[in-house]
C-alpha angles and dihedrals in degrees: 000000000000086000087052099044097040082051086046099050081039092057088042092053088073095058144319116301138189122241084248091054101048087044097051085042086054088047090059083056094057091229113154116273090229082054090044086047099050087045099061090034081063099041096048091051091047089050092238083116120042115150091196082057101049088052076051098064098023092067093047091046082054091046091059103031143025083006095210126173123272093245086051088052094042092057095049099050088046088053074054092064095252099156119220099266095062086037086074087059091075090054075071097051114037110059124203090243089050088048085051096050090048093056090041090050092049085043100063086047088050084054105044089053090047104052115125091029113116116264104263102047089046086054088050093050102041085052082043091053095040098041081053092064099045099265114142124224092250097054100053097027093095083053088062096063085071088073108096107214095204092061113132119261116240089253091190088049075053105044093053087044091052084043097057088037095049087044091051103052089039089060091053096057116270140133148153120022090352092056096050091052097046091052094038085055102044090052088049098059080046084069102250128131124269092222090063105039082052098051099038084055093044096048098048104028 
């Protein structure tokens, strides 16, 4: 029992853990499930383990870090163990400015990475980014407006692009009008606009 207790503090000196992750980490050590049972017992009364307090500082870790959406959160400390009734405590929490801001934060940065793609592409992977971190379509939709869809391509980022397409599909085989329209249809679910991969092609081959 002392040997079990002294391995689980010492895995709770590293960071906060859930009950479920301290059990699952005793298992690995093939200790007996009466021994693992008496152990968290222990911890929990002695307050090293409290799930309520680990959502607590979860969500101000998150506040002040990766900013992720509450469903997101709520998905990875469920993946914790953190069972549902401890879950509501983050309804208290996370408030639904504090969920706009996040988005809003993630958003700019979305935004930032994706500067010189074509419209579309940069719209696919700004919702991409977003969806990843838990943020739903209506919340960030208004954000999406910001875009300006005139804004200039990064012609160099294209060129290479046509280049490696125009490479690929010439060493499979194809040429001519065939050529043109397999290149023309893979930029274009690249995002990028039919006018300018036609013109680019017509202009240089």
């Amino acid at each position: 029992m002392n040997n079990c207790f002294d391995l689980a503090l010492n895995y709770l000196t590293y960071r906060s853990r859930t009950i479920k992750e301290v059990k699952d980490y005793l298992k690995r050590k093939k200790f007996r499930q009466d021994v693992i049972d008496e152990t968290l017992d222990k911890l929990i009364e002695y307050n090293y383990l409290n799930d309520r307090d680990f959502v607590k500082l979860a969500y101000e870790s998150n506040k002040v870090g990766k900013q992720l959406s509450k469903k997101r959160l709520e998905y990875d400390l469920k993946n914790k163990g953190i069972n549902r009734e401890d879950l509501k405590l983050l309804e208290s929490l996370y408030s639904d400015k504090e969920e706009r801001e996040h988005c809003y934060y993630h958003f700019q940065i979305l935004t930032k990475k994706t500067e010189g793609f074509p419209y579309n592409k940069r719209i696919q992977k700004i919702m991409h980014g977003l969806n990843s971190k838990g943020f739903g379509y209506n919340l960030y939709s208004s954000f999406l407006n910001e875009i300006d869809k005139d804004t200039q391509i990064d012609m160099e980022a294209f060129i290479n692009q046509f280049e490696k397409t125009l490479r690929r599909f010439q060493n499979r085989g194809y040429s001519d009008y065939d050529l043109k329209n397999r290149v023309i249809k893979s930029l274009m679910g690249k995002g990028y606009d039919y006018s300018i991969i036609s013109d680019y092609y017509n202009e240089n081959y």
